[in-house]
C-alpha positions as CSV (number, residue, x, y, z in Angstrom):
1,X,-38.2,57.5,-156.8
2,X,-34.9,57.9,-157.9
3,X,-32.1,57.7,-156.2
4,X,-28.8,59.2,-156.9
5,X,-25.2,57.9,-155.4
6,X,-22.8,59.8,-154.4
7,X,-19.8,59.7,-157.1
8,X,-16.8,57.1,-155.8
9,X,-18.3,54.9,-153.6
10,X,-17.3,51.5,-153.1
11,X,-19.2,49.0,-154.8
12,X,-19.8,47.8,-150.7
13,X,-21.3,51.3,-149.7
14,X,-24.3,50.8,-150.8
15,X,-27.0,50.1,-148.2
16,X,-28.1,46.5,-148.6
17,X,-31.9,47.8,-148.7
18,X,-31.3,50.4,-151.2
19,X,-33.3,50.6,-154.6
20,X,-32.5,52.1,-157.9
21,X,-35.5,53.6,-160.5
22,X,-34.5,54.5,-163.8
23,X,-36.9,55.2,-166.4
24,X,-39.6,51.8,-166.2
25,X,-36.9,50.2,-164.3
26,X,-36.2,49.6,-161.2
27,X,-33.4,47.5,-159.1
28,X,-33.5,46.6,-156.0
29,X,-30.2,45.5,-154.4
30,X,-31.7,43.7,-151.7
31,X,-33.5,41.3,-153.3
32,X,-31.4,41.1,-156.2
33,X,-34.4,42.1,-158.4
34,X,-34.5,44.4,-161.4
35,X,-38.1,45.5,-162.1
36,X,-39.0,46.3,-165.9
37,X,-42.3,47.8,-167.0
38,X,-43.8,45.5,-163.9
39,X,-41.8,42.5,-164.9
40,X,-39.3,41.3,-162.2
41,X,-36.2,39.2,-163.4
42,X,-34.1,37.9,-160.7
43,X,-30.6,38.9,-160.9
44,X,-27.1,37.0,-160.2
45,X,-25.5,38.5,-157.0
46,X,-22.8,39.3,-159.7
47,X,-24.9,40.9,-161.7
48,X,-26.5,42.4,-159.2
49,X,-22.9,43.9,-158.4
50,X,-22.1,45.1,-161.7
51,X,-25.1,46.7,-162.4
52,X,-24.7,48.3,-159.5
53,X,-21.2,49.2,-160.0
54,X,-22.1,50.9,-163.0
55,X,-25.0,53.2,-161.3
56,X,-22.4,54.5,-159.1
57,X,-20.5,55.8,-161.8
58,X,-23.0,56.8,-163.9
59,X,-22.2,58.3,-166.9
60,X,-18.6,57.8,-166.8
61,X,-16.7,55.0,-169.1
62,X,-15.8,51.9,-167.0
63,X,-12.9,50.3,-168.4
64,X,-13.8,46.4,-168.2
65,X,-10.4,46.1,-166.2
66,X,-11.9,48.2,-163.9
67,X,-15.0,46.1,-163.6
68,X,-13.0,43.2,-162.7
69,X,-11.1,44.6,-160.7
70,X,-13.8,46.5,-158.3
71,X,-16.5,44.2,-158.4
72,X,-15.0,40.7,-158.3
73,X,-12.0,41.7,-157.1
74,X,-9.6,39.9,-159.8
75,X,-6.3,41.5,-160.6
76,X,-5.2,38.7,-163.0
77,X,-4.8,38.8,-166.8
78,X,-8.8,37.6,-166.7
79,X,-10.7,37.4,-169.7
80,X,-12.9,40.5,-170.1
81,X,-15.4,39.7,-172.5
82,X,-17.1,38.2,-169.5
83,X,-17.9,41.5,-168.5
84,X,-19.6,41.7,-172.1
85,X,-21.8,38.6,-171.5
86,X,-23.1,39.9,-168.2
87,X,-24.3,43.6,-170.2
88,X,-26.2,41.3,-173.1
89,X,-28.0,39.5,-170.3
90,X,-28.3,42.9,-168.2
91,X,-29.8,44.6,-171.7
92,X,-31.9,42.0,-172.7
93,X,-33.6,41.5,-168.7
94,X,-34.4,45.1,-169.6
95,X,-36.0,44.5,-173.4
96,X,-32.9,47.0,-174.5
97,X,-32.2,47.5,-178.9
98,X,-28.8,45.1,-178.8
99,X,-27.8,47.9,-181.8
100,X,-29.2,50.8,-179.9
101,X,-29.5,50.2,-175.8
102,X,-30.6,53.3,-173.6
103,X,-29.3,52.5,-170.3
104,X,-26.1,50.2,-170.7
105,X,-23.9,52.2,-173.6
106,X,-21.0,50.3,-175.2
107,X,-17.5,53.0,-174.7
108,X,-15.6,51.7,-177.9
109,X,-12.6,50.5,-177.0
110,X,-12.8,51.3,-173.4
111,X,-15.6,49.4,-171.9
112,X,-19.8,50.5,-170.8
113,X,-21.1,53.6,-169.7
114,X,-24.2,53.6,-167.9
115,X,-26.8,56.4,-168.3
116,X,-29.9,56.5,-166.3
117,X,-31.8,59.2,-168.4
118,X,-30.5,58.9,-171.7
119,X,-31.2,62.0,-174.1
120,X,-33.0,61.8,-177.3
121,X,-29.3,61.0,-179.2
122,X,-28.5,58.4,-176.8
């Protein structure tokens, strides 16, 4: 099942039981769960967030600024390479290349894109 958000929501919009399948993967917001080829990893409610940040504006680039800003709320001069240690962890849960992921794409010098069905020169 796949299910698709609409584009702009708040990060807060989503309905707490809701559930996410892309691909082999699957998360599940509720129980801060993301499913991979019938392995379940528990996810960080922050992590949780940002992933599911990210979903919602699938296949646009998310500055890390933004991420920040709209998940944690932090308007601050914050380090963003946080943001960077939360897509390794986020790409290794889901077995992803580190030099060639499918779902969480690196935006050079703008942040992450995420694509849920990446094409064959993804």
């Amino acid at each position: 099942m796949v299910t698709r958000l609409p584009p702009g929501n708040a990060v807060a919009s989503v309905p707490a039981k809701d559930t996410f399948t892309f691909g082999e993967n699957a998360v599940d917001f509720n129980l801060l769960e993301l499913r991979v080829r019938g392995r379940a990893f528990p996810l960080t409610l922050m992590e949780t967030n940002l992933l599911r940040y990210l979903i919602q504006h699938e296949g646009d680039a998310v500055s890390r600024k933004k991420m920040l800003e709209a998940v944690w709320g932090l308007h601050e001069d914050t380090d963003t390479r946080a943001i960077d240690n939360f897509i390794v962890r986020l790409r290794r849960y889901m077995g992803e290349d580190p030099a060639h992921p499918r779902h969480l794409l690196t935006v050079r010098g703008e942040g992450y894109r995420f694509v849920a069905f990446p094409t064959k020169k993804d």
